[in-house]
C-alpha positions in Angstrom: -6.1 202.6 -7.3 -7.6 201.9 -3.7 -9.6 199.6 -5.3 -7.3 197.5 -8.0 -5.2 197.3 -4.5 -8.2 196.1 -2.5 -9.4 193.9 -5.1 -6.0 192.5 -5.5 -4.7 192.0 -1.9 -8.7 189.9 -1.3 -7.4 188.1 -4.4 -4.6 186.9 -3.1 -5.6 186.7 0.5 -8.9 184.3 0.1 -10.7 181.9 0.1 -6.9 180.5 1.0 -4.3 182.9 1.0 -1.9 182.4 -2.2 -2.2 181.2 -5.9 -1.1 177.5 -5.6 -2.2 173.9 -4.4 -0.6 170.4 -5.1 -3.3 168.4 -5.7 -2.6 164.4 -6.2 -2.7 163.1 -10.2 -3.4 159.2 -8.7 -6.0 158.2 -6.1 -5.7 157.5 -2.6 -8.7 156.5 -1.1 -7.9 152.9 0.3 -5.5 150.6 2.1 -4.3 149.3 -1.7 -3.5 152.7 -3.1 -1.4 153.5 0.1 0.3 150.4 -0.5 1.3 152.1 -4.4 1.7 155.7 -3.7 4.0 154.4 -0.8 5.6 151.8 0.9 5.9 149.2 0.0 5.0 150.3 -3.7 6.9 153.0 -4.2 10.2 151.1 -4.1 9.4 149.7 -7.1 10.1 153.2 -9.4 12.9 153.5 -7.2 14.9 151.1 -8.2 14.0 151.9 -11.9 15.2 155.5 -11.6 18.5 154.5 -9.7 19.3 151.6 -12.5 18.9 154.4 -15.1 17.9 158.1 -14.1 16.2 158.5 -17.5 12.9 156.7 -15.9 12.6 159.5 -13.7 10.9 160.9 -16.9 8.6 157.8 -16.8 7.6 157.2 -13.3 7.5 161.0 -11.3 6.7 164.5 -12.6 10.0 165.4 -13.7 9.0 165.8 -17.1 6.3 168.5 -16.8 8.0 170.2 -13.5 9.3 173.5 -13.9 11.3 175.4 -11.2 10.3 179.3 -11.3 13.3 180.7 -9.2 14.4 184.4 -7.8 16.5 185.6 -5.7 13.7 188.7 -5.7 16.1 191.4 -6.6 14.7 192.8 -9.7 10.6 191.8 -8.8 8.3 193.6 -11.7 9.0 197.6 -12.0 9.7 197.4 -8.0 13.5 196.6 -7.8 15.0 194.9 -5.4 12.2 193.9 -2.8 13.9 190.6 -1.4 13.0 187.3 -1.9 10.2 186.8 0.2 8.1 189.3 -1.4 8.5 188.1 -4.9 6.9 185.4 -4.0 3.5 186.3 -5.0 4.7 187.3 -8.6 6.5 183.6 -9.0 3.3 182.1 -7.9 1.4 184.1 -10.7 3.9 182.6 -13.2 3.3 178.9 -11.8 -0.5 179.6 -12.6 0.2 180.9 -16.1 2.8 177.9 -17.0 -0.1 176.1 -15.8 -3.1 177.8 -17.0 -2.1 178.1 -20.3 0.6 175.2 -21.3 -0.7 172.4 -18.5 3.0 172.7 -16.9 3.1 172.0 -13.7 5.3 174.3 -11.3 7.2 174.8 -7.6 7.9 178.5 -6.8 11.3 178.5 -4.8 12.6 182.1 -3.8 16.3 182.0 -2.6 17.9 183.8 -0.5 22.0 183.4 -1.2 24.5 185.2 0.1 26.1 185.5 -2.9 25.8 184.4 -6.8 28.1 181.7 -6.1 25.7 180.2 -3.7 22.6 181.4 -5.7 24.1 179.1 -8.3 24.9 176.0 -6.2 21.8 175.8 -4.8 19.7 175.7 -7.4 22.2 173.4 -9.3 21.8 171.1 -6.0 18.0 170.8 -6.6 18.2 170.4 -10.4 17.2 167.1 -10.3 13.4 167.5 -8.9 13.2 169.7 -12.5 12.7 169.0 -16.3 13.8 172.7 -16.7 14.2 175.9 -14.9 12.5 179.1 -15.1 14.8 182.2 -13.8 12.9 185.7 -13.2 12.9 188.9 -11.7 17.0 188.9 -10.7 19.0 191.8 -11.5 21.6 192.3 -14.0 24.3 191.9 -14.5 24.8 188.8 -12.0 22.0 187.3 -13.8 23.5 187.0 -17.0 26.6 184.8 -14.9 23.7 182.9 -13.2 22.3 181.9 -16.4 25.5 181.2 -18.4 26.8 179.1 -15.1 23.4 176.8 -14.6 23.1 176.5 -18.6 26.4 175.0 -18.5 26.2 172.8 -15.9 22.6 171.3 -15.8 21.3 168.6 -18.5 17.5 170.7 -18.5 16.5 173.7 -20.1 17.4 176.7 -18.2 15.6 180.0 -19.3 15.8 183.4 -17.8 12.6 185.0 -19.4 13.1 188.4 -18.3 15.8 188.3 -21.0 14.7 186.0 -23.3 10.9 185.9 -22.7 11.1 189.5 -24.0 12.8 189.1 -26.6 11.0 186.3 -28.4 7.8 188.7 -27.8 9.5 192.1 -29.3 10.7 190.0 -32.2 7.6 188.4 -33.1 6.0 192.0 -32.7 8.4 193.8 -34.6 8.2 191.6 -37.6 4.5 192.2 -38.3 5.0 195.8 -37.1 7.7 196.2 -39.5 5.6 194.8 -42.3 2.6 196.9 -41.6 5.0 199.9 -41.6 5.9 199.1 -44.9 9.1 198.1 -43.6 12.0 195.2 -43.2 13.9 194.2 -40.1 17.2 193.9 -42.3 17.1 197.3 -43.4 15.6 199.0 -40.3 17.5 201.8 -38.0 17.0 200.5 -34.3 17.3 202.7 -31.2 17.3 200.8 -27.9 16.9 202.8 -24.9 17.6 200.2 -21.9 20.5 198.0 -22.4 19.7 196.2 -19.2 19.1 191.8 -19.2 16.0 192.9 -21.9 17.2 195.0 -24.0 20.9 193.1 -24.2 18.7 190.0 -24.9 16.3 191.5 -27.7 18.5 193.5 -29.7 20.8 190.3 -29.8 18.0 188.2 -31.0 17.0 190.8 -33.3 21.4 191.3 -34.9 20.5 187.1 -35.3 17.7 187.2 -37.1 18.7 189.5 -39.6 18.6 193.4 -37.5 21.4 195.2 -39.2 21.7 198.4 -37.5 21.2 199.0 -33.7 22.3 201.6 -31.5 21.9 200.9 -28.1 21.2 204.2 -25.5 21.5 203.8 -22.1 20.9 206.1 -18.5 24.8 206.9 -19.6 23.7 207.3 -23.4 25.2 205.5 -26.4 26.7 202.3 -26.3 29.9 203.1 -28.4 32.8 201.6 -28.5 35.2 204.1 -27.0 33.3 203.5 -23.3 35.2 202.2 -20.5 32.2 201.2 -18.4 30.9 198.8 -20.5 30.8 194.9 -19.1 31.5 191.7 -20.7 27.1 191.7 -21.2 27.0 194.4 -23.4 30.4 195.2 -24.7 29.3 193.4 -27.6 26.6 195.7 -28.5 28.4 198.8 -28.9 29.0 200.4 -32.0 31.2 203.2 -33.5 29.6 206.4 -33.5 30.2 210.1 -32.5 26.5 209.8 -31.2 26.8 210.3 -27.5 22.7 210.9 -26.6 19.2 209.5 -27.3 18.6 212.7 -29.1 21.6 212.6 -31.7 20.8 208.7 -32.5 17.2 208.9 -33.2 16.9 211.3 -36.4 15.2 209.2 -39.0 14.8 206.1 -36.9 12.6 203.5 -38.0 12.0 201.5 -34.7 12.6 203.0 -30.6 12.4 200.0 -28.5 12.2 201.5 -24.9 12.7 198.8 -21.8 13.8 201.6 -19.3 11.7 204.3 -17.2 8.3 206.3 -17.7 8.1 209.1 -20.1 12.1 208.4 -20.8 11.0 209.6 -24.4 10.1 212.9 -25.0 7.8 214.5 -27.8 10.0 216.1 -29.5 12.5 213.4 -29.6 9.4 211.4 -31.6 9.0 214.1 -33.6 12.6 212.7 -35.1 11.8 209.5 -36.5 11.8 208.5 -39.8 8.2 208.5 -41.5 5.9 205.5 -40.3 7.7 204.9 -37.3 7.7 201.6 -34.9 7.6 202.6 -30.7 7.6 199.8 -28.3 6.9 201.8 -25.5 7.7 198.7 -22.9 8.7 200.3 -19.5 6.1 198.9 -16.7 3.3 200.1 -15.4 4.2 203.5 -16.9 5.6 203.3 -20.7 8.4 205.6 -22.2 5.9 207.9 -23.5 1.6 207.2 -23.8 0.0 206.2 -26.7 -2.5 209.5 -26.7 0.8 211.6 -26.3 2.8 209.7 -29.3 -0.1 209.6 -31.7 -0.9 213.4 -31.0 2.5 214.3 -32.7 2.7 211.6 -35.0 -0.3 210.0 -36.7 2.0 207.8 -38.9 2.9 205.7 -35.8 2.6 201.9 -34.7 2.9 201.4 -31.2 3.1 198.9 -28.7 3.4 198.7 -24.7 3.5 196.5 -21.9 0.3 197.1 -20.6 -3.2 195.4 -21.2 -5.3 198.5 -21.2 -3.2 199.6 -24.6 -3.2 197.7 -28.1 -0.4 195.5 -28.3 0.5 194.1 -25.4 4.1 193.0 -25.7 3.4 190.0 -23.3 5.8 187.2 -21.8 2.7 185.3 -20.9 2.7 184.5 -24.9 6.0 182.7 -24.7 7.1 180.9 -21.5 4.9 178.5 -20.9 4.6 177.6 -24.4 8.4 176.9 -25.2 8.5 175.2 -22.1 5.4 172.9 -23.4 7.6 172.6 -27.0 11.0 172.0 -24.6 9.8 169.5 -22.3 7.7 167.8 -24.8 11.2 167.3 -26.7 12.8 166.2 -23.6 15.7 169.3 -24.9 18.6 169.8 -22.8 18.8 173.8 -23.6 16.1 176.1 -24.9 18.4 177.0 -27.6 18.2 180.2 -30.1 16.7 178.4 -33.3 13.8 177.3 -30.6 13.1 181.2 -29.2 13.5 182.1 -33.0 10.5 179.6 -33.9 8.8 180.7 -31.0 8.8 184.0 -32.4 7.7 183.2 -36.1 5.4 181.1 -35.0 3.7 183.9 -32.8 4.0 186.4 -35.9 2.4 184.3 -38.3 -0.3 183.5 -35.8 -1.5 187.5 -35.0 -2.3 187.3 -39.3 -4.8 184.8 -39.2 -8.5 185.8 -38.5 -9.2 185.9 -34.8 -11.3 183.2 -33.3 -14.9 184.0 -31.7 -13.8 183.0 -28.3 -10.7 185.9 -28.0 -13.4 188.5 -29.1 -15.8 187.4 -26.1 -12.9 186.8 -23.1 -11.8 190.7 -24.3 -15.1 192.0 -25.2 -14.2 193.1 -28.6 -16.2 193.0 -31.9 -13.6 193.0 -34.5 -9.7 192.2 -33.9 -7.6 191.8 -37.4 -4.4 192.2 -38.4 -3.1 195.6 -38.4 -1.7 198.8 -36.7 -4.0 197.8 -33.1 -3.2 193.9 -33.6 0.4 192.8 -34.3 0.8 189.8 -31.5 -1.7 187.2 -30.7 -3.8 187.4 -27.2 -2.8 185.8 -24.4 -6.2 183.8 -24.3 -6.1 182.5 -27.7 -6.6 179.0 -27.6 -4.3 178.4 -30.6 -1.0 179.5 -29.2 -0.9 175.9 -27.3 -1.4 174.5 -30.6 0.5 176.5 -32.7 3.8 177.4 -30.7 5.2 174.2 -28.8 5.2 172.1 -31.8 7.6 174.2 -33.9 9.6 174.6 -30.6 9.9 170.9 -30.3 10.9 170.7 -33.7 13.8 173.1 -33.6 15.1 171.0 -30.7 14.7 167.9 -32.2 16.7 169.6 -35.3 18.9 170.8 -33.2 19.7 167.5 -31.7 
C-alpha cells in the first residue's frame, strides 16, 4: 500500500503537479493571429453570439465543454472530505471525459454555504457549458440539486453517481441475467444501499422491465409502513412483513450491494436462489470477495467495482460517452430513453468477440462472453463508436 500511495502521490505531483492543461485549438504565433484570437478579432463572434446565443455553439467551446462539479461532500468511499480535496478525483474525470470521448472539461469544486447557493452558482455559470457533470455530493440534497438545475438550465445535467451507475448495473445485469439463465422481468431483486445509487439503479431497472425489488437499507427494508422514509425513496418501498437483509434474500435471484465492505455475510449467500447474480459494488472493499462468495456457492456470477476482479461495474464506461451522444445531439436533458440505450448498447457490445488491442492493454489471452466477461472494457476502442450514436438517436427521438 506504501507503494500504490507513493506511486500515486509522484503521479499526481510531477512533472507538474495535477492532471490538467488548457492547451490552445488555434495558433498564435504572430502579430495576425493576435489580431483573431483577440482584439480587434474577436469582436467579430461577439456580436454573432449576442444577435443569437445559438452561435455560441459555432464560434467557442461550448459545445464540447463539460462542467464536472462537487461540492466534495461524498468524494469516492471517503465521505465528506470538503471541496478542495475532491479536487484531484474531478480532475481524473476531466481526463477520462477526455481520454476516452474527446470532451473537453473545467473541474470547478464549490464551496456553498448551503444547497440553495450550491444551486445558484452553478446555474450562474451555466452558460460557459454544453452540459454539466455532478459527482461525489451526498444524498439526499443531491437529488434536489439535480432536480433544481435540470429544471432550470437548457444543457444536459447528469449526476453520474446516480445515474452513471445505473446505466452500468443495467447493462451488466442484463447479460448476467441471461448467462444465469435468467430474465430481468421475472427476477427477485435485493438492494442493499438505497442511497443516490441504489435509488437511481433499482429505478432504472422497475423502467426497464424489473418487477420485483426489495430495497434493504443500514435501517433494513424499505416497506411502506416506515416513517423515515424521504420524498427520494418513498417510492421504492414495498409491502412486506420483511423487516432484514436476512428475511428478504431467501431464494433471491440478484443482490445488488452499493453500501459497506463485507455488508453480506456467507451465510446470507448461502440463501439465494440457485445460479445467483452478486454485484458486490461497495469501494475499495466489496460487500463480500469473490474467493469468499464462490467458496460457498460455485453456481455464482459476480461482479464488483474493482479492476483487479472480473467485471468491473465501471462509470468510466458511460459518462463520457453519453455525454459524446448528448452533446453531439445538442440535447437539452440526458433523458431516460438515452441512459436506457446507453445501457443496451453496452450489453450488446460485451457479446461480440473481443478485439486484439483490449487483450494486449489488459494482458489477457482470451476474453469472451460469459460468467468473467458481462460488460465491455474501459479501453475498448469500440464503445466511442458504438455508444454515443444510439444516445444521439434517443435524443433526437425524443425531440
Amino acid at each position: 500500500m506504501d507503494s500504490l500511495k507513493s506511486r500515486a502521490l509522484a503521479y499526481h505531483e510531477f512533472p507538474k503537479p495535477g492532471k490538467l492543461s488548457v492547451d490552445s485549438s488555434k495558433p498564435c504565433t504572430t502579430q495576425d493571429d493576435l489580431s483573431l484570437a483577440y482584439t480587434p478579432g474577436v469582436a467579430e463572434p461577439v456580436r454573432e453570439i449576442n444577435r443569437d446565443p445559438e452561435n455560441a455553439y459555432r464560434y467557442t467551446n461550448k459545445g464540447n465543454l463539460v462542467a464536472v462539479i462537487t461540492d466534495g461532500t461524498a468524494v469516492l468511499g471517503l465521505g465528506n472530505m470538503g471541496a478542495l480535496a475532491s479536487k484531484p478525483v474531478m480532475e481524473g474525470k476531466a481526463v477520462l471525459f477526455k481520454r476516452f470521448a474527446g470532451i473537453d472539461v473545467f473541474d470547478i469544486e464549490i464551496n456553498a454555504p448551503s444547497v440553495e447557493a450550491f444551486i445558484e452558482t452553478v446555474v450562474n455559470i451555466a452558460p460557459t457549458f454544453g452540459g454539466i457533470n455532478l459527482e461525489d455530493i451526498a444524498a439526499p440534497h443531491c437529488f434536489r440539486i439535480e432536480k433544481e438545475l435540470r429544471e432550470r438550465l437548457d444543457i444536459p445535467v447528469f449526476h453520474d453517481d446516480q445515474h452513471g451507475t445505473a446505466v452500468i448495473v443495467s447493462a451488466a445485469l442484463l447479460n448476467a441475467l441471461e448467462i444465469q439463465g435468467k430474465t430481468l422481468g421475472t427476477a427477485k431483486i435485493v438492494f442493499l444501499g438505497a442511497g443516490a445509487a441504489g435509488c437511481a439503479c433499482a429505478r432504472l431497472l422497475k423502467i426497464m422491465g424489473a418487477t420485483n425489488i426489495t430495497m434493504v437499507d443500514k435501517d433494513g427494508v424499505l416497506h411502506s409502513q416506515r416513517h423515515d422514509l424521504h420524498a427520494n425513496n418513498r417510492d421504492l418501498a414495498i409491502d412486506t412483513n420483511a423487516r432484514s437483509l436476512a428475511e428478504v434474500m431467501p431464494e433471491a435471484d440478484v443482490f445488488i450491494g452499493v453500501s459497506a465492505a463485507n455488508a453480506l455475510s456467507p451465510e446470507i449467500l448461502k440463501l439465494m436462489a440457485p445460479k445467483p447474480v452478486v454485484f458486490a459494488l461497495a469501494n475499495p472493499d466489496p460487500e463480500i470477495l469473490p474467493s469468499v462468495a464462490m467458496a460457498v456457492r460455485d453456481d455464482i456470477l459476480m461482479a464488483t467495482g474493482r479492476s483487479d476482479f472480473p467485471n468491473q461495474v465501471n462509470n468510466a464506461l458511460c459518462f463520457p460517452f453519453l455525454f459524446r451522444g448528448a452533446l453531439d445531439a445538442r440535447a437539452k436533458q440526458i433523458t431516460v430513453e438515452m441512459q436506457i440505450a446507453a445501457a443496451h448498447a453496452l450489453a450488446d457490445l460485451a457479446r461480440e468477440p473481443v478485439p486484439e488491442s483490449v487483450l494486449l492493454a489488459y494482458n489477457l489471452t482470451e476474453l469472451s462472453f460469459g460468467k468473467d466477461y458481462i460488460i465491455p472494457k474501459p479501453f475498448d476502442p469500440r464503445l466511442i463508436e458504438r455508444i454515443p450514436p444510439r444516445v444521439a438517436a434517443a435524443a433526437r427521438q425524443a425531440n
